[in-house]
C-alpha positions in Angstrom: -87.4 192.0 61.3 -86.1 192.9 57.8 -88.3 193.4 54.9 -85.6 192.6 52.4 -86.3 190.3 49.5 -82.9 188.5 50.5 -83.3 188.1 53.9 -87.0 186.7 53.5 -86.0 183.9 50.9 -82.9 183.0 53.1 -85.1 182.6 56.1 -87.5 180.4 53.7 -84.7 178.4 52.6 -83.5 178.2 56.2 -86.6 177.3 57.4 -87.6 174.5 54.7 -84.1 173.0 55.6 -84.6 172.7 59.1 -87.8 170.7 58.3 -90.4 173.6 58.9 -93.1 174.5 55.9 -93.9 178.5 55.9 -96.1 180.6 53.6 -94.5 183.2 51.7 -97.3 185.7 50.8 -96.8 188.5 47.8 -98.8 191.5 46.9 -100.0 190.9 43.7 -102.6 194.2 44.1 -102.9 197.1 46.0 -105.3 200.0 46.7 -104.0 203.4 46.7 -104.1 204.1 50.0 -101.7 200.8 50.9 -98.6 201.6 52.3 -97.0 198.9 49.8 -96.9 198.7 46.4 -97.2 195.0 44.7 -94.1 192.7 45.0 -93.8 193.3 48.7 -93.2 190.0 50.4 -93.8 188.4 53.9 -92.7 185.2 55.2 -95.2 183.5 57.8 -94.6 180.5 60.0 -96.7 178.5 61.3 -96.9 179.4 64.8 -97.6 182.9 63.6 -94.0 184.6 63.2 -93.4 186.8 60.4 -90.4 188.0 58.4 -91.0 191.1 56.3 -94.5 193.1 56.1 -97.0 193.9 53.4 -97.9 197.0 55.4 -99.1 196.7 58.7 -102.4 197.1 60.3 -105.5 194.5 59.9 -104.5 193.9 56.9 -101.8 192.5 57.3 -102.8 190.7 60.2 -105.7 189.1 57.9 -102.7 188.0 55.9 -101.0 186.4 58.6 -103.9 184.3 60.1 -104.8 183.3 56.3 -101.4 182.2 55.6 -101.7 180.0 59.0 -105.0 178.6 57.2 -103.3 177.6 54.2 -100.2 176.2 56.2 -102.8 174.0 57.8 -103.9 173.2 54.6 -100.5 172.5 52.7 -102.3 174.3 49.9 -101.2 177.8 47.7 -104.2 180.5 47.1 -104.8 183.6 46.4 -106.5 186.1 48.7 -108.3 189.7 48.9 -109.3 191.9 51.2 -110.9 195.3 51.1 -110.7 197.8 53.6 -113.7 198.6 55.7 -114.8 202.0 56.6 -113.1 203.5 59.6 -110.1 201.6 59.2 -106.8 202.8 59.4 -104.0 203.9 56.7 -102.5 200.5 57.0 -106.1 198.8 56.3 -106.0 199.4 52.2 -107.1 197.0 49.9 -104.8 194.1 49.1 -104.7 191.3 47.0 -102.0 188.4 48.0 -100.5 184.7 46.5 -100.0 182.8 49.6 -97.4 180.4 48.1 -96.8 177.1 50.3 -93.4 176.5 51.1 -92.9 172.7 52.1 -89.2 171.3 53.2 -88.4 168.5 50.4 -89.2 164.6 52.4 -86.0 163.5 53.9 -85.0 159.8 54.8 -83.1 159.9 57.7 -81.3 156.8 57.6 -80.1 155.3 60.9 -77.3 152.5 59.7 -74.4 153.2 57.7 -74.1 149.6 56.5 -74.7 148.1 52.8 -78.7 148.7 52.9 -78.6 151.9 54.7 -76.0 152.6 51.5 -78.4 151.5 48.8 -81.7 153.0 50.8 -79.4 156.3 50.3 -78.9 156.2 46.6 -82.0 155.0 45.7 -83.8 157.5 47.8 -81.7 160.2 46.8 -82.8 159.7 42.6 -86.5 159.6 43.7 -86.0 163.0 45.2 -85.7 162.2 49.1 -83.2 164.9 50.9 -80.7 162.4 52.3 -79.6 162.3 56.1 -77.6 159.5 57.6 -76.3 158.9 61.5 -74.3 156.1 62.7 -72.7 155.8 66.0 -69.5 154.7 63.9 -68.1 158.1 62.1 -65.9 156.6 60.1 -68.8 154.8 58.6 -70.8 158.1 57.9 -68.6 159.5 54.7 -68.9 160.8 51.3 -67.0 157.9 49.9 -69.9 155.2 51.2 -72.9 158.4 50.6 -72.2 160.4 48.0 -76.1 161.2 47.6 -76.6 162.3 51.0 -77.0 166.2 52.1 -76.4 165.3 55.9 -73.9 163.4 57.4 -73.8 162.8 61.2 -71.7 160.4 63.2 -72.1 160.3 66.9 -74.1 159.1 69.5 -77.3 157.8 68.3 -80.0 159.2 70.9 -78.1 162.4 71.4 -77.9 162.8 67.5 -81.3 162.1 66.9 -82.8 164.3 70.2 -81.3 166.8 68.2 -82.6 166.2 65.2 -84.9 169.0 63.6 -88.3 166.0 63.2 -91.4 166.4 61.3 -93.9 165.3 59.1 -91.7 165.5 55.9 -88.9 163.0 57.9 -89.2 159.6 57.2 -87.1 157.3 59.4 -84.9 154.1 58.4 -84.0 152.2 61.6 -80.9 149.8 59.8 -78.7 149.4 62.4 -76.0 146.9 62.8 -76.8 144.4 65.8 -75.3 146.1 68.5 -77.0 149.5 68.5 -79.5 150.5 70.4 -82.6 150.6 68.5 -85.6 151.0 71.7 -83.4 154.1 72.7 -84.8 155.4 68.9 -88.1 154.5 69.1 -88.0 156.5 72.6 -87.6 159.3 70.8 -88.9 158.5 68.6 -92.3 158.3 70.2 -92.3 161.8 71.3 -92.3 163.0 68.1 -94.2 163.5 65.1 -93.1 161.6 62.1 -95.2 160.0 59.1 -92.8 156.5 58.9 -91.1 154.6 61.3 -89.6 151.1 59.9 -87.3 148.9 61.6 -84.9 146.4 60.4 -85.0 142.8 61.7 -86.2 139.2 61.9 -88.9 138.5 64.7 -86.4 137.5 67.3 -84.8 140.8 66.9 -88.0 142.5 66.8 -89.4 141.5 69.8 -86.1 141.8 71.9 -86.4 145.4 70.7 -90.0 146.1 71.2 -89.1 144.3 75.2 -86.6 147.3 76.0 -88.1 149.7 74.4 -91.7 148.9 76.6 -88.9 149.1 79.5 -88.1 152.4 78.7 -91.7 153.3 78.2 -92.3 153.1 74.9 -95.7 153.1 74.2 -97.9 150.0 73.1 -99.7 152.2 70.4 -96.9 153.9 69.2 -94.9 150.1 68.4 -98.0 148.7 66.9 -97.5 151.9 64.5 -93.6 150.6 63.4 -93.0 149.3 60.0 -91.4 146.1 60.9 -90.4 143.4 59.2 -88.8 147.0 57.4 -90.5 147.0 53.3 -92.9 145.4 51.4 -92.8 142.2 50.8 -91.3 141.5 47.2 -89.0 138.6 48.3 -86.0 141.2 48.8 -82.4 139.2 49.3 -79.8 141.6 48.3 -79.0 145.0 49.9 -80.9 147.0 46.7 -83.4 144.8 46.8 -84.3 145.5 50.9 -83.7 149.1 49.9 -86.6 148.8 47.2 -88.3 147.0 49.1 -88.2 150.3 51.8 -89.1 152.6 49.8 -91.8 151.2 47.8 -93.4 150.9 51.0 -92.7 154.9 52.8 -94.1 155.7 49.2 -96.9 154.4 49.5 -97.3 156.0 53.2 -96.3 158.8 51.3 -98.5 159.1 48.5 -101.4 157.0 50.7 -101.1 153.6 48.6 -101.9 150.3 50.1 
């Protein structure tokens, strides 16, 4: 564990790009008998790993399990503690800002075709972290996303079992005809993610949602798909669906109608 300032906001950045939110608490006070002086920094996960130290001792284990509070949360604070009689050296009074460190939403767009395209650049100026996979690489190039941060062309369930999923991942199932879309939502369904939507007609739809009860998929977990994909603004063109898309993972977003 290094309590370098370097190493702790690489292992934030690291962390928020691998989809993971951690708490990055600062001294902003300290008693005299602290062993560190304010500006000392820690990096807390959520699961209770640490990366640096504000000194040690209950104190700094009250830090930890209220920076696992505040993850919980998804809210900043500030927090103080005073030493209680008896305690050790490393038990001074502290005052820290638990700042919340959450990984930017990311639209991981499954389809390299026109509307998986326009999803991408319209995503990418509302702020969305950009990730695309398509089974056909030579689809999944700077040329057709120049907006996107991740590019991946491969196999579609290994790519995505691989994946790092979350809460902040919103998924864009766009796929041409041929690809196998209930192998996704198998996957899918063992994760946690806040959108699922699925492009297709009814026909399509249903074919899918047949395989993918085949492989197991749960009943609960299709009824939760966004499918016909978008809200319903009379969408024709490949901007238009892509609009249409993310009008409607804003809304989940934000919790509109």
């Amino acid at each position: 564990m290094s309590d370098s300032n370097e190493a702790i906001y690489e292992a934030a950045v690291r962390a928020m790009r691998d989809g993971e939110a951690v708490a990055l608490a600062t001294i902003v006070d300290a008693g005299p008998s602290s062993p560190r002086a304010p500006g000392a920094k820690m990096l807390i996960y959520a699961d209770g790993r640490t990366e640096g130290t504000v000194g040690g001792g209950p104190s700094e284990a009250w830090v930890v399990g209220q920076a696992r509070e505040a993850l919980i949360e998804g809210r900043s604070r500030l927090i103080s503690r005073s030493a209680e009689e008896g305690e050790d050296v490393c038990a001074g009074d502290i005052s820290c800002f638990v700042d919340i460190l959450l990984p930017e939403p990311t639209l991981l767009i499954v389809g390299a075709g026109y509307i998986g395209q326009a999803v991408a650049s319209i995503g990418a100026w509302l702020g969305f972290r950009i990730a695309i996979l398509d089974e056909r690489p030579s689809m999944v190039s700077p040329e057709h996303f120049p907006d996107a941060d991740v590019l991946i062309g491969g196999s579609l369930d290994a790519e995505l079992q691989s994946y790092p999923l979350g809460e902040h991942v919103y998924v864009i199932l766009v796929t041409p005809h041929h690809s196998p879309d209930e192998e996704a939502l198998a996957i899918l369904a063992e994760r946690e993610v806040p959108y699922v939507g699925l492009l297709g007609g009814k026909r399509r739809t249903e074919a899918t949602f047949g395989r993918a009860r085949a492989l197991g998929v749960p009943e609960g977990f299709l009824e939760q798909i966004h499918t016909p994909i978008g809200i319903d603004i009379g969408a024709e063109t490949p901007k238009e669906i892509a609009l249409s898309i993310l009008a409607d993972v804003t809304a989940v977003r934000r919790g509109g109608r």
